[in-house]
N, C-alpha and C positions, 0 to 999 in steps of 0.2 A: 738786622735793623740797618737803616740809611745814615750813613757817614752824617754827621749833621757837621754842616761846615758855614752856616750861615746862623747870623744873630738870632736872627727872626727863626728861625726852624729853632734854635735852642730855647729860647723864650717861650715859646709856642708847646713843646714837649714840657717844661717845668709847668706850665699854665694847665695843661692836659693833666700832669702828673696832681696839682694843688684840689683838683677841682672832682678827681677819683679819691685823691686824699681825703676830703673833705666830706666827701660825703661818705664812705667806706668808716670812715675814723671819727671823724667829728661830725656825724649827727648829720651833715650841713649847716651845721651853725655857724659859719666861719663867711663873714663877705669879702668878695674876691680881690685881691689888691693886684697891685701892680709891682711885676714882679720881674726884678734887674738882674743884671749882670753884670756886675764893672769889680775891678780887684779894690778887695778888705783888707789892709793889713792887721796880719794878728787874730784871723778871725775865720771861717770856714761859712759863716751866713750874718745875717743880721737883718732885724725885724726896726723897721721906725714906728713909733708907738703912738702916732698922729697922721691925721690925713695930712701928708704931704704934695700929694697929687691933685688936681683941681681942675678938670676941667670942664667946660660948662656945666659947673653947679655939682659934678657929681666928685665929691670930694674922697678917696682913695689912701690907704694904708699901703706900705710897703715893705716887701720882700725881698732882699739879696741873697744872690747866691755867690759868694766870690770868687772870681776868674779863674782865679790862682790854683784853685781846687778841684777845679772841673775832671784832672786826672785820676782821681778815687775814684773804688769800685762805685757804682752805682749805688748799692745799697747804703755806703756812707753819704752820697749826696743828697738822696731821699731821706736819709734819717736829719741829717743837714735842714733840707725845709721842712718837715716832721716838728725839730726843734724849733724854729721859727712859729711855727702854726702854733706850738704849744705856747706861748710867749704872746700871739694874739687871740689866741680862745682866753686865756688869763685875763688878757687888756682888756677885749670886746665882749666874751660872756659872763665870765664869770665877774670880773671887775675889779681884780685883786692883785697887786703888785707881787709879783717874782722875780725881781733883782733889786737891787743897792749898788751904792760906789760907781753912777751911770753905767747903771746897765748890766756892769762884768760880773758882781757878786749874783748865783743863782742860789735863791734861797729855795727852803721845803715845801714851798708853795710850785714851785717852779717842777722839783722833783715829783711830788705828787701826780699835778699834772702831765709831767713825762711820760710816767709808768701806766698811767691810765690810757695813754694812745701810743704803744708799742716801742717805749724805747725806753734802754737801759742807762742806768743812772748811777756816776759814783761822784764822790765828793773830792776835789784837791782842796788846802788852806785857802789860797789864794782865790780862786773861783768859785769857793761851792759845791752846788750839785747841776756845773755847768758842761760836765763830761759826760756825750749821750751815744749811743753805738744801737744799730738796729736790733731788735730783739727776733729771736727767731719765726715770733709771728710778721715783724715785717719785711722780715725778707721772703714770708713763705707770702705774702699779698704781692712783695713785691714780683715775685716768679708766677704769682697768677696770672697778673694783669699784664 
């Protein structure tokens, strides 16, 4: 694969990555947001749970991936937006809040929907069931594609 050293060619492969996701995983029920790159403290992704993005009329959700992280195997950064997608298939299809305390508590709505689209789920006090790692199904999609 091509050294990817430019924003745009990174964005572009997460973009490609969301949109295999998506439809492989989620049905295609998922609409395509806008999907960043800038560093999260504290954080390995995060989903905003509003259209943020606006422009001409077409109003967009968003996706990070944070900066910071970008040096994990691959399979943790696809399970990274994995986790996110799950968080707006909850927002956007199904309509059901999984998390509390903004955002960080992930509750068994959250977990549910984890395990149902490839990725494993444990509980800490403090987070939940916000600790997610690729299940051996998505690393074998991820060696397919």
């Amino acid at each position: 694969m091509k050294e990817i050293t430019k924003m745009s060619r990174l964005t572009g492969e997460l973009e490609k990555a969301f949109r295999l996701i998506n439809t492989e995983l989620f049905n295609g029920e998922l609409d395509t947001p806008i999907i960043t790159v800038i560093p999260t403290p504290r954080a390995y992704a995060h989903y905003v749970p509003y259209d943020i993005w606006n422009a001409k009329g077409t109003a967009k959700r968003e996706i990070n991936i944070a900066s910071g992280t970008l040096d994990r195997p691959i399979e943790n950064i696809i399970a990274s937006l994995v986790h996110e997608m799950v968080h707006m298939y909850n927002d956007t299809v199904l309509n059901i809040q999984d998390t509390s305390n903004n955002g960080v508590y992930h509750n068994k709505n959250f977990k549910k929907t984890a395990e149902a689209h490839a990725l494993a789920v444990t509980r800490t006090e403090k987070y939940g069931y916000s600790h997610t790692e690729p299940t051996e199904e998505l690393i074998d999609f991820i060696i397919a594609h």
